[in-house]
N, C-alpha and C positions, 0 to 999 in steps of 0.2 A: 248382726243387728237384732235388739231383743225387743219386742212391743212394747212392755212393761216401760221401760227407760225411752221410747220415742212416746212413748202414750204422755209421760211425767211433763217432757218438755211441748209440747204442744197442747198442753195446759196450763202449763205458766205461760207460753204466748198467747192465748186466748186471753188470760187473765191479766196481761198488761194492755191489749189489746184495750178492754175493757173498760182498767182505771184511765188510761191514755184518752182522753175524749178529741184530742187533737186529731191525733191518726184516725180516727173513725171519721175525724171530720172530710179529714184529706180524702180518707178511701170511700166513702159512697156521696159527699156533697158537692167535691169539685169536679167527680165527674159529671154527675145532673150540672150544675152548670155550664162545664163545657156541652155536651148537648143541645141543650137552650141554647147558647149562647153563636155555638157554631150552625146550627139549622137555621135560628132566625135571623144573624146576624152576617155570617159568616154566605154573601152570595158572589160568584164569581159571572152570572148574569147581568148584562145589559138595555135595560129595559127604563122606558120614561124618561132620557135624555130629555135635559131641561133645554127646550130650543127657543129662542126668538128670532123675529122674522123681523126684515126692514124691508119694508114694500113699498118701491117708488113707484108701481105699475096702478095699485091699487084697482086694478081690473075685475070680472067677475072669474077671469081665470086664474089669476094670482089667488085670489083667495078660494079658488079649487083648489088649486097645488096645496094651500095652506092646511085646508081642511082634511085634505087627503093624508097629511103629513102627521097632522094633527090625531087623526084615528089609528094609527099604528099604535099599537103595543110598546113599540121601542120608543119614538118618540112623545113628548109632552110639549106642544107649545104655551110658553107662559107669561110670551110678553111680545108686543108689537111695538115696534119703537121709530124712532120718526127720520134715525139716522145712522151712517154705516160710525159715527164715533161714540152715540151711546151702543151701538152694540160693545164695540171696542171694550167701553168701560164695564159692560156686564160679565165679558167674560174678565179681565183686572179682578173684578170684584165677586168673581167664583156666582154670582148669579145665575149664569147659563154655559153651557160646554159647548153648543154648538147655534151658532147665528149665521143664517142665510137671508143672504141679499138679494131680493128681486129687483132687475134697472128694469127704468121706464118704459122702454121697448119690449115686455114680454110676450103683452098679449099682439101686439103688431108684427111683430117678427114670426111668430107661430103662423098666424093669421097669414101669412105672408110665402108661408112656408120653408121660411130662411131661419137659419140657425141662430139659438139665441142660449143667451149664458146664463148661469147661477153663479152667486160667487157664496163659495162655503167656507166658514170657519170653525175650525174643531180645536177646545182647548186639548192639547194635549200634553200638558204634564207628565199624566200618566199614560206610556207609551201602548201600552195593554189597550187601555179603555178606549185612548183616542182610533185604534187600527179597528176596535170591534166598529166606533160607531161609525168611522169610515168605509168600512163591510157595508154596515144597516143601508148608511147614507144613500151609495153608489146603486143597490140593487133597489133600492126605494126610486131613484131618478130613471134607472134604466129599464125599470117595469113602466113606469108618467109613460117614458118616450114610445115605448108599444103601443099604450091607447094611444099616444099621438098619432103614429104611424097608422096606424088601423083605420084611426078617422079619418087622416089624408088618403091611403086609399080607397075606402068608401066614395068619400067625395072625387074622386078620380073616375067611380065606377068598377075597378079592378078589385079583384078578389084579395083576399091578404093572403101575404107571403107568408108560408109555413118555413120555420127554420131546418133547417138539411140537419140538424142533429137535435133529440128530441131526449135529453135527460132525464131516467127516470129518478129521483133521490131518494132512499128510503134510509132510516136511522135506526139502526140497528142497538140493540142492548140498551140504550137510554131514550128512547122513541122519544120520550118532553124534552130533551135537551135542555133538563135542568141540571144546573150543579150542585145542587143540594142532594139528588138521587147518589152522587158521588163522594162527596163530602161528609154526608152522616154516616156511611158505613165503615170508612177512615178514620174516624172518632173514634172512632174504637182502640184500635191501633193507640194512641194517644193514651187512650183512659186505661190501659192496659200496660206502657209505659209507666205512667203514676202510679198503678198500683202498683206493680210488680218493682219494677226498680225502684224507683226513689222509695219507697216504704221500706225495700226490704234491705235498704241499703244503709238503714240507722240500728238494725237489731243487732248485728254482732258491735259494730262500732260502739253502741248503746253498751254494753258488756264490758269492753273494756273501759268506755269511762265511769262506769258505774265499779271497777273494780272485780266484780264477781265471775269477768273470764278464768282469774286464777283459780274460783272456788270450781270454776264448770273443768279446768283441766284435771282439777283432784277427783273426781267424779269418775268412775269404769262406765263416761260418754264416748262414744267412738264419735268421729266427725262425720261420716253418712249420716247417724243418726241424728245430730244434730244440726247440720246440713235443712235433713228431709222435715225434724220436727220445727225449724225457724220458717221454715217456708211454706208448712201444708198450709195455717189458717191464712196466712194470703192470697193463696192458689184459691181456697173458697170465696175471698172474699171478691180476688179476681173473674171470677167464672158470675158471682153475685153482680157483678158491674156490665157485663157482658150480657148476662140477663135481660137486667135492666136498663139496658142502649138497645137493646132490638125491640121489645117491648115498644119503651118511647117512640123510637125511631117510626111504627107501626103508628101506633096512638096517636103523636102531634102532626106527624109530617107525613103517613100515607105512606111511608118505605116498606114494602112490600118485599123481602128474602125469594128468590125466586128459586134457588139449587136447594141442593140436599140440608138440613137442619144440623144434624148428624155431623155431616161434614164440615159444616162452619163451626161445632163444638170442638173438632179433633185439630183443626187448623188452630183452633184461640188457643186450645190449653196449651198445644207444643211450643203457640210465640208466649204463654205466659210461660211455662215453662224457662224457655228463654230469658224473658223479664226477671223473672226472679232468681235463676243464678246472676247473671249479669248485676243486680242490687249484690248479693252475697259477696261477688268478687270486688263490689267495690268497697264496701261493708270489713270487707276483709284485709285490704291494703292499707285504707285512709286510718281505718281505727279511732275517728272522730268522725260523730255525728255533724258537725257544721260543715267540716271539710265534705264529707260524705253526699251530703246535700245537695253540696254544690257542685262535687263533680259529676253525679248524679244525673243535674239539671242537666249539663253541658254535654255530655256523653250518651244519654239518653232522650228526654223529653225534647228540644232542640233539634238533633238530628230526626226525629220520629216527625216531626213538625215538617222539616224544613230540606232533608234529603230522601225522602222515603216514595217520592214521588206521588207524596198526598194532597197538597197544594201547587208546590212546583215542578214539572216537568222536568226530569233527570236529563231528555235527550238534549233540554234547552240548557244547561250548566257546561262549564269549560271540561276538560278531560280528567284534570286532575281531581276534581269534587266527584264527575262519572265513576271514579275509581273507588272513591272514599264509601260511595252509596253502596257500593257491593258488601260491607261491612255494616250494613244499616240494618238489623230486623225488621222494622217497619218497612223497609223496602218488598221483601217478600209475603210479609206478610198482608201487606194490604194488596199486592195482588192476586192473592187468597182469595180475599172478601169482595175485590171487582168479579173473580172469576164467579161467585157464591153469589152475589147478591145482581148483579146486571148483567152478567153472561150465561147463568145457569152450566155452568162447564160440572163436570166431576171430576174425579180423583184421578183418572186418565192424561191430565190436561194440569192439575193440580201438584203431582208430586217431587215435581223440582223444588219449587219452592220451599215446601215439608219436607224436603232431605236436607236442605240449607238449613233449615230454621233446628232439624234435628241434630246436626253437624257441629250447630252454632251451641246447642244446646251440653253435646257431649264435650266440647272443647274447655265452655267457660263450667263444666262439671268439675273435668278433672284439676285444674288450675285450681278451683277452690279448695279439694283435696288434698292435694301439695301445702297448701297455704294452712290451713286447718293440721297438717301431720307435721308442718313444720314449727306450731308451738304448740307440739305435743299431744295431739290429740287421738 
């Protein structure tokens, strides 16, 4: 491998880079996008449930319960309604997710000390949403019935009953139990995906339909060389996006990298590393740019999305997808960045992952080498 001749080619990729204003669009605007778009948009939090209330009791303690309910975080009440069939029809009409029914008897029955009901409806559609706000719900009623309890025994005279088990709960690595502390540092993952593969997966294909792979075979190019010179300015440009997400990530949203700096740089380069053979190999087979693209999408950006355990839960998939994910670099690699950015782990704790991702690296190396010697190079 001679500098001179990798120096030559990684200047004509710069220089198409260049006139290309597409590509430049691709590689630093849809990832700012995505960022935006997944911090502010993208929340897996439950909070402000639209709730309405039909209150037949109309009591001063119904409209405590109301109120109470009313101050939670989680919940929003946003409509009082006169009957259990306009609730009906608010949830029909996606107005509200969840409507509770106070009967007539609430404040009597309490009063009374005799057990009395709620009746709760939860749209649930969406199986996810409806089980969190059935969580919220349940521990919202079952904390009421303590000050109940507590009052009745005051009023008894007797001391309150301490429970025989006393749970302490603390939240370890994500203390807000937000999911945006989680989601933005997985961005990455993605935006690293786009560059690296789908970009880099139009430049040889780009060659042969432009004709001039036959000029690049007449050339004393070796394939390393060509290889390494198709792929360093996206490796930069790579590492420039990677920047620019932790950055943001700090600036809009308050994401705060808690581990080693260092080590989140050595982890990104080896999965862009990754990325970008993985574009080359496909770059290399398809030989068309459209084709290219699109197997691209579907093999990369997609699975990086959607098996990598960034959004959804590997452990929750059938066995046969469990298996596919072990083939997924986003898989490893994002738990890279949980271990870097919410658990502060180091390289002790780390190096499974980076032996995969280096594994995965030297595999799709040599495959493109083969492919590259087998026209000619």
């Amino acid at each position: 491998m001679k500098f001179i001749r990798l120096r030559a080619i990684v200047r004509k990729e710069f220089y198409h880079l260049i006139r290309d204003y597409r590509s430049l669009y691709l590689a630093f605007a849809i990832p700012l996008i995505l960022i935006i778009l997944f911090g502010y948009a993208l929340s897996l939090d439950v909070d402000n449930v639209e709730t309405a209330f039909v209150d037949y009791d109309k009591s001063e303690l119904s409209r405590d319960f109301i109120r109470q309910l009313d101050a939670s975080s989680y919940f929003h009440v946003s409509a009082m309604l006169s009957g259990t069939k306009e609730g009906i029809d608010y949830l029909d009409r996606d107005r509200a997710k969840l409507v509770i029914v106070i009967g007539p008897d609430f404040k009597k029955n309490i009063g009374a000390d005799r057990e009395t009901q709620l009746q709760v409806i939860i749209e649930g559609s969406d199986p996810t949403f409806g089980n969190l706000v059935r969580g919220y719900i349940s521990s919202f009623v079952e904390q009421y019935n303590q000050k109940l309890l507590i009052s009745f025994l005051n009023r008894q005279g007797r001391e309150p009953i301490k429970p025989p088990v006393d749970g302490r709960v603390r939240i370890w690595f994500n203390e807000d139990m937000e999911s945006r502390n989680f989601i933005l540092p997985g961005i990455i993952a993605v935006i690293i995906m786009i560059v690296g593969a789908i970009l880099t997966s139009l430049i040889i294909a780009r060659e042969y339909e432009n004709g001039t792979m036959e000029t690049i075979k007449s050339m004393p190019i070796r394939a390393g060389e060509l290889l390494l010179g198709k792929a360093f300015p996206y490796f930069l440009i790579g590492l420039a996006n990677i920047l620019i997400a932790i950055l943001l990530g700090q600036l809009l949203f308050g994401i705060v990298m808690k581990g080693n700096f260092w080590l989140m740089i050595m982890g990104a380069s080896l999965y862009l590393c990754v990325a970008l053979s993985l574009g080359l190999w496909i770059s290399n087979v398809t030989k068309s740019q459209l084709m290219a693209n699109q197997v691209a999408i579907l093999t990369t950006y997609l699975p990086s999305l959607l098996l990598s355990n960034f959004v959804f839960p590997v452990i929750n998939m059938p066995a046969f997808l469990q298996i596919i994910t072990l083939f997924v670099p986003a898989k490893y690699f994002i738990d890279i960045l949980s271990g870097i950015y919410l658990r502060n782990v180091g390289f002790a704790y780390l190096w499974p992952s980076m032996l995969v991702l280096l594994v995965m690296f030297i595999v799709l190396t040599f495959f493109n080498f083969r492919l590259l010697r087998k026209e000619g190079l």
